[in-house]
C-alpha positions in Angstrom: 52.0 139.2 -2.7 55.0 139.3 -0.1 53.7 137.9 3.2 53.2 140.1 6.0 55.9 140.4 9.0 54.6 138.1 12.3 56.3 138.7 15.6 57.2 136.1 17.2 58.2 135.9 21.5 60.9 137.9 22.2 62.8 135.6 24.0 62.8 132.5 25.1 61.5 132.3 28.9 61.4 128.5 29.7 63.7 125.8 30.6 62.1 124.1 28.1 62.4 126.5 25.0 66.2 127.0 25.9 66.5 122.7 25.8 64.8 122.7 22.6 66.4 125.7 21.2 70.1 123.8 22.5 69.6 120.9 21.0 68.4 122.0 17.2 70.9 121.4 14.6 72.6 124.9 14.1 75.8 123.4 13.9 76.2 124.2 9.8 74.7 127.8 10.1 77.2 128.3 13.0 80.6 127.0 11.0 79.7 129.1 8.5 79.0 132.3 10.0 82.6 132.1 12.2 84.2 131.4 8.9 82.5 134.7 6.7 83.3 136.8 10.2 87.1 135.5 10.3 87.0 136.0 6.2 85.5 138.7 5.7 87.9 141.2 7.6 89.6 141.8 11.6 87.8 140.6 14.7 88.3 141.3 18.0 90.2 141.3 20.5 87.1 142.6 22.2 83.7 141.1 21.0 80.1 141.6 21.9 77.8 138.8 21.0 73.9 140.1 21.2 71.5 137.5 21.7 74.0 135.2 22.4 71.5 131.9 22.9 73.6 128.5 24.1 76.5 130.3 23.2 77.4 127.5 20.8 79.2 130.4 17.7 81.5 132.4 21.1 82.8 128.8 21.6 83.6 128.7 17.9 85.5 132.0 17.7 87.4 131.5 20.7 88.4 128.0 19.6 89.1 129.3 16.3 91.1 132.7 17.7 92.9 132.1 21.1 93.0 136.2 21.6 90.1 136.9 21.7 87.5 137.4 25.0 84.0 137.9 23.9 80.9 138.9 26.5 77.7 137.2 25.6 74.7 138.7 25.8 71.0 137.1 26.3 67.5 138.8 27.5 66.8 135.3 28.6 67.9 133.6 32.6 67.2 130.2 31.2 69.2 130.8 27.9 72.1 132.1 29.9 71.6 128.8 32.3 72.1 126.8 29.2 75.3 128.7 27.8 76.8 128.5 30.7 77.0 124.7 30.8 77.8 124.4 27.0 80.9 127.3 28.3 81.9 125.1 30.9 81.7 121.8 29.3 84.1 123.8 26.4 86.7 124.7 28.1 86.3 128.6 27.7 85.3 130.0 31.1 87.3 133.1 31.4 87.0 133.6 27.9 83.8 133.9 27.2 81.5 136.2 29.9 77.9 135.8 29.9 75.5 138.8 30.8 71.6 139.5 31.1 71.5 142.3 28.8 68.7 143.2 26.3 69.9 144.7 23.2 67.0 147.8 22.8 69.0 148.9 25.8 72.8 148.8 26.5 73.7 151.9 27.7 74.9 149.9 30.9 77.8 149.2 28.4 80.9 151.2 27.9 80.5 152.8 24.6 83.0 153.2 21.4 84.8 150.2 23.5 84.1 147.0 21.6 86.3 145.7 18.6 83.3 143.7 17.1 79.8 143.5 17.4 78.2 140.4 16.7 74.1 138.9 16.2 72.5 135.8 14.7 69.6 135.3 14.4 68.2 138.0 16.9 66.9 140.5 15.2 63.9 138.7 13.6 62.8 138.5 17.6 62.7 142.5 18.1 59.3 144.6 17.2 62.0 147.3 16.4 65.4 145.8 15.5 66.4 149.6 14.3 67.1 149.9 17.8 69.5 147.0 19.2 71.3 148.2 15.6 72.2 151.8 16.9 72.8 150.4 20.0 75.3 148.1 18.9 77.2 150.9 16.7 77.3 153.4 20.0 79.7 150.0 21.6 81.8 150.3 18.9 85.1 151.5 18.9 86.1 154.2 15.9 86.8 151.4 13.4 85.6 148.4 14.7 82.9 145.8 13.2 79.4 144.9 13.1 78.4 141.7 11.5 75.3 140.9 12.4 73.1 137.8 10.2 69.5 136.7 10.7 67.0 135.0 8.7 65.5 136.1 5.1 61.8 136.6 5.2 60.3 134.5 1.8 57.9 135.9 -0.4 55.3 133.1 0.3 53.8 130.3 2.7 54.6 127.8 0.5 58.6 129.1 0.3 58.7 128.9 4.4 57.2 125.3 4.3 60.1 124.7 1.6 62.8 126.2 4.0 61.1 124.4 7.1 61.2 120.6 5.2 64.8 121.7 3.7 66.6 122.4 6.9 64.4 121.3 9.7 63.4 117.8 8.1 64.8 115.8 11.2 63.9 118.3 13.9 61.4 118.0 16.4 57.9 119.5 15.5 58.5 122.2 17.9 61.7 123.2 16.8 60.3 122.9 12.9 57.5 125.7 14.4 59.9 127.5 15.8 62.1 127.5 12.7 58.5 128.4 10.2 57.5 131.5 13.1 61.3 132.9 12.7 61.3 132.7 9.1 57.6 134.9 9.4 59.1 137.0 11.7 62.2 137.7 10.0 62.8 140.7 7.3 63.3 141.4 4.1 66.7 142.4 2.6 65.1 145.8 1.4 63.5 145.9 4.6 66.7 145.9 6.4 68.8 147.9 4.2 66.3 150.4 4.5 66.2 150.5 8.2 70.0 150.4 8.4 70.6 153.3 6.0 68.7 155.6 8.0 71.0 155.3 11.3 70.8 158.2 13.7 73.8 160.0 14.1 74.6 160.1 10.1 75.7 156.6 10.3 73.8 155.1 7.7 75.1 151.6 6.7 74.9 151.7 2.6 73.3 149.0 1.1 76.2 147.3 -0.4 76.8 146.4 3.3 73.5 144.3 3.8 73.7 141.8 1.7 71.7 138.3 1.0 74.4 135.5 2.3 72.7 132.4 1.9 69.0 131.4 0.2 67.4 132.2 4.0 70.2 134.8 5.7 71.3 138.6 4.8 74.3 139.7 6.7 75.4 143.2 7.7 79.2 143.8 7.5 79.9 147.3 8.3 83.3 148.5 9.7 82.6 152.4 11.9 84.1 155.2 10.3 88.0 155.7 12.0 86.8 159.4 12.2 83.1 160.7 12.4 84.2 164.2 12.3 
């Protein structure tokens, strides 16, 4: 029996959580989701990153793209107090612009404006993450991209403790709890593909969009229609 969907916080509201969220090992999971953005089809010049944490993947596509200027969005002060250094210490300011934003809610954003819309790893944090998804398609521009990833959720308790030893092994045991709450919070690909398909507005995502990218991440990669009419 699949187990049940367990929120977790939305957002991370301490100095502390944003330190311990900064210094866990993503650098792996970050490489390769700038490579599979870059490979998979155009980005940018104008990208939106949603739940943008330290910021660590903006500093990747910038470094990797010198064209392109990305806003990065977080619900959290002390998140954004964290990105900002790693920004800084990069190189990037003026590149990269950091905003308090939460996702359920961006109409303070000019709409059909964005090239690409980007998440990781956000989505598992939202009660409704149908929501930050039509958001983020009313930013994009007619033919721009949304690629968002985020974590798998496994069939059992003992496949999360599996996930949790396999990649967290030399984390702390807080970042190892927060890594086992995500993967209990996260969804299921039919679950999202589901959820995606019915879009308001007619802008379903088909399935063949959402697809399972790694043994503990599905991806969307979905360009908007040139023409809705």
């Amino acid at each position: 029996m699949m187990i049940p969907r367990t929120l977790e916080p939305e957002s991370m509201d301490t100095a502390e959580e944003a330190d311990e969220y900064r210094k866990m090992n993503h650098e792996a999971v970050n490489a390769c989701f700038v490579h599979d953005l870059f490979a998979g089809g155009a980005v940018g010049p104008r990208v939106l990153d949603l739940g943008t944490g330290p910021a660590h993947i903006p500093i990747l596509i910038c470094e990797k793209d010198p064209e392109v200027e990305i806003m990065a969005v977080d619900s959290s002060i002390e998140m954004l107090e964290v990105a900002k250094i790693e920004i800084e210490l990069s190189g990037m300011i003026g590149r990269i612009q950091l905003e308090h934003g939460d996702a359920k809610n961006l109409s303070g954003f000019e709409q059909a404006a964005v090239d690409t819309v980007i998440s990781n790893t956000l989505l598992h944090h939202l009660a409704e993450p149908g929501i930050a998804i039509a958001q983020a398609v009313k930013l994009l521009r007619p033919g721009g991209r949304l690629f968002l990833r985020d974590l798998f959720r496994p069939e059992s308790d003992d496949e999360v403790e599996r996930l949790v030893t396999l990649y967290a092994d030399g984390e702390s045991e807080q970042a190892r709890q927060l890594f086992r709450q995500s993967l209990h919070a996260a969804l299921t690909l039919s679950e999202i593909q589901s959820l995606v398909n019915d879009l308001p507005g007619g802008l379903g995502i088909p399935a063949q969009n959402v697809q399972m990218t790694s043994d503990r991440h599905w991806t969307i990669d979905w360009v908007m229609p040139a023409s809705t009419t």
